[in-house]
C-alpha positions in Angstrom: 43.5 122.0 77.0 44.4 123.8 74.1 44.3 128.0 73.1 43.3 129.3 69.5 45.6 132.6 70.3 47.9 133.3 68.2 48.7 136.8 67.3 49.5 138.7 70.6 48.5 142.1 69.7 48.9 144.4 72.8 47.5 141.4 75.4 49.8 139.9 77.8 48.5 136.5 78.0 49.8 133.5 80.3 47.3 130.5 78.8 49.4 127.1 78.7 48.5 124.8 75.9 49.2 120.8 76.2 50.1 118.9 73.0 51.9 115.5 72.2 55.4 117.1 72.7 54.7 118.9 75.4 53.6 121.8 77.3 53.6 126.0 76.9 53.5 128.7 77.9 52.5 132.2 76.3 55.2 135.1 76.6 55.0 138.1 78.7 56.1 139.9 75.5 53.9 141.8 73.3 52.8 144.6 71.3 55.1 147.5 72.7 57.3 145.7 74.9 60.7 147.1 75.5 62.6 143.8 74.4 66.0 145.2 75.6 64.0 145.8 78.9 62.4 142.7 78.6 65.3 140.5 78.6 68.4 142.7 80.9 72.1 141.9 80.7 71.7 139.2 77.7 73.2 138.6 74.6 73.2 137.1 71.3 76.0 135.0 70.0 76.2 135.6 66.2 76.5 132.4 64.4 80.5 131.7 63.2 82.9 128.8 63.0 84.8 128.1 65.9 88.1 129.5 65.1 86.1 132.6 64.5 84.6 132.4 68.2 88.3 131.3 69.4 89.3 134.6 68.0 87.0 136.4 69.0 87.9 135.6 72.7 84.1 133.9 72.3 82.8 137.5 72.6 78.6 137.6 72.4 76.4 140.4 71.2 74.1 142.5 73.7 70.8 143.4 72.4 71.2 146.9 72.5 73.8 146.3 69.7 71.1 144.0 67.7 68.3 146.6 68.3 69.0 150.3 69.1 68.4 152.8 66.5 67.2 149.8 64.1 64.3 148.3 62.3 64.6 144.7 63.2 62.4 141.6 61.8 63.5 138.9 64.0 61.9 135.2 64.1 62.7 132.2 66.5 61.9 128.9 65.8 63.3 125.5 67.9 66.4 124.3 66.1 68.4 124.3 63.4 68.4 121.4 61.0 64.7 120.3 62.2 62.4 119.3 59.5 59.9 122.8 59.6 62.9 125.1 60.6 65.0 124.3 57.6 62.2 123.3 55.0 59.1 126.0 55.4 60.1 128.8 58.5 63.7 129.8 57.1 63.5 130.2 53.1 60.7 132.4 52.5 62.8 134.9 54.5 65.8 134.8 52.8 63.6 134.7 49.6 62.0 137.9 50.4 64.7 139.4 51.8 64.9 142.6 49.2 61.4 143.1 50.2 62.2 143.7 53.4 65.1 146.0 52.9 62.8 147.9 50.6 60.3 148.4 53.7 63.5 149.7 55.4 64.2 147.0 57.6 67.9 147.4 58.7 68.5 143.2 59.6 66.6 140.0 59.5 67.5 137.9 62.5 67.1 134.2 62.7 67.7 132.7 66.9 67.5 129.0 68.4 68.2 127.8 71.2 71.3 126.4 69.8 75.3 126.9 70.0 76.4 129.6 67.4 78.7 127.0 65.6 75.3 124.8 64.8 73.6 127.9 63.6 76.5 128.9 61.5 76.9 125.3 59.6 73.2 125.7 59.2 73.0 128.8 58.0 75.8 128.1 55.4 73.9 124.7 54.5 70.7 126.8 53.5 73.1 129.1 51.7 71.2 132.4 53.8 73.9 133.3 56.1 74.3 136.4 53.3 70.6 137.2 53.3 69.6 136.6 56.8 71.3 137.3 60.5 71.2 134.1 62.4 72.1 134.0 66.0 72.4 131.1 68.9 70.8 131.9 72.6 73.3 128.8 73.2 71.9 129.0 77.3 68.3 129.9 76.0 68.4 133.0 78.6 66.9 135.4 75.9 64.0 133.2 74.5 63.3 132.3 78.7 63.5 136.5 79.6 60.7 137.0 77.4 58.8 133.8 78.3 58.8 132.4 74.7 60.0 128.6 75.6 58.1 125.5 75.0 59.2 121.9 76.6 60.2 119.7 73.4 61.1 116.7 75.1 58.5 115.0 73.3 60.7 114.9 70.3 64.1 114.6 72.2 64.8 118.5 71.6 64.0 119.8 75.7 63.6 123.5 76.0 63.4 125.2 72.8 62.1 128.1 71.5 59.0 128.5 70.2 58.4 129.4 66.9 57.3 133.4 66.4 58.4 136.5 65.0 58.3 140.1 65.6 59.0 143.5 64.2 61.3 145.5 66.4 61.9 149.2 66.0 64.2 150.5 68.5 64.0 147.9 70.5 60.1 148.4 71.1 58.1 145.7 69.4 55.8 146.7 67.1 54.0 143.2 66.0 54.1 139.7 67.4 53.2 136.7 66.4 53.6 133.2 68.1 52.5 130.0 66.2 50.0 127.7 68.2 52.1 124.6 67.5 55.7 123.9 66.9 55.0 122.1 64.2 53.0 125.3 62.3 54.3 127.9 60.8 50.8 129.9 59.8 51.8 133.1 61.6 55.0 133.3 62.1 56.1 133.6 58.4 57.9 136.0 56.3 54.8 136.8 54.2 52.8 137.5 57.4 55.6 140.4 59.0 55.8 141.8 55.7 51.9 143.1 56.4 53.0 144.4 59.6 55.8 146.3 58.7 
């Protein structure tokens, strides 16, 4: 069984699609979702080393702090330090970056379903924790709120997130776009949202 959707637009859409590392499922996000809404009481926990999540009494970020009032691009993809994460999904953000901040967008966000200490060593080992916000869901509860998980266990990962990104403006999205396959990133890249926008 497979799906050729790819770009959500204002459809709420619950097709699964099964491939060699597992199965999916589409997200009850879309096109004008209320992600705040979408995903109640859960936060963010903004990538840093552990003495700075020790200090920080290993505080976590709601998304009405990441969103409200703001112009957000934000993009999941399944895990730091995998091969299409690291390699093709992450740098033509950070490259692009001005371009975004000249389109007015206030932050770039980068989520996994990963610990905030992985996504911080990460981050520093692409050298785009300056240009881009990254952030773990270290329990997956915000990527699993808005449906957008996909069973990696194929390739030893589990539940992960899938790979997509959005444009967020005040919380409401405003474009959406999930890749068909984990392994793709044909949608869900920098130069794609920066049409959108």
């Amino acid at each position: 069984m497979a799906s050729a959707m790819v770009n959500r637009g204002g459809c709420r859409i619950m097709k699964s699609v099964s491939a060699v590392l597992g199965t999916r499922f589409y997200s009850k996000v879309a096109t004008g979702t209320d992600i705040v809404s979408a995903a109640p009481n859960v936060s963010l926990q903004k990538a840093r080393t552990w003495d700075e999540g020790l200090a920080s009494k290993f505080s976590t970020t709601p998304l009405k702090d990441i969103f409200k009032d703001k112009k957000v691009v934000i993009f999941g993809l399944p895990g730091a330090y995998t091969g299409v994460c690291s390699n093709k999904h992450v740098p033509p953000y950070k490259e692009n970056i001005d371009k975004f901040k000249a389109k007015g967008i206030d932050s770039v966000i980068c989520v996994a379903i990963n610990d905030p200490y992985t996504m911080n060593a990460w981050a520093e080992k692409l050298q785009a924790k300056e240009a881009i916000e990254f952030y773990g869901d270290f329990d997956g509860s915000f990527h699993k709120s808005l449906e957008l998980v996909t069973d990696l266990s194929g390739a030893l990962l589990g539940t992960r997130s899938e790979r997509w990104s959005a444009y967020v403006v005040d919380g409401k999205v405003k474009a959406l776009n999930v890749e068909e396959a984990p392994s793709d990133v044909k949608v869900s890249g920098a130069d794609t949202i920066l049409g959108q926008i």
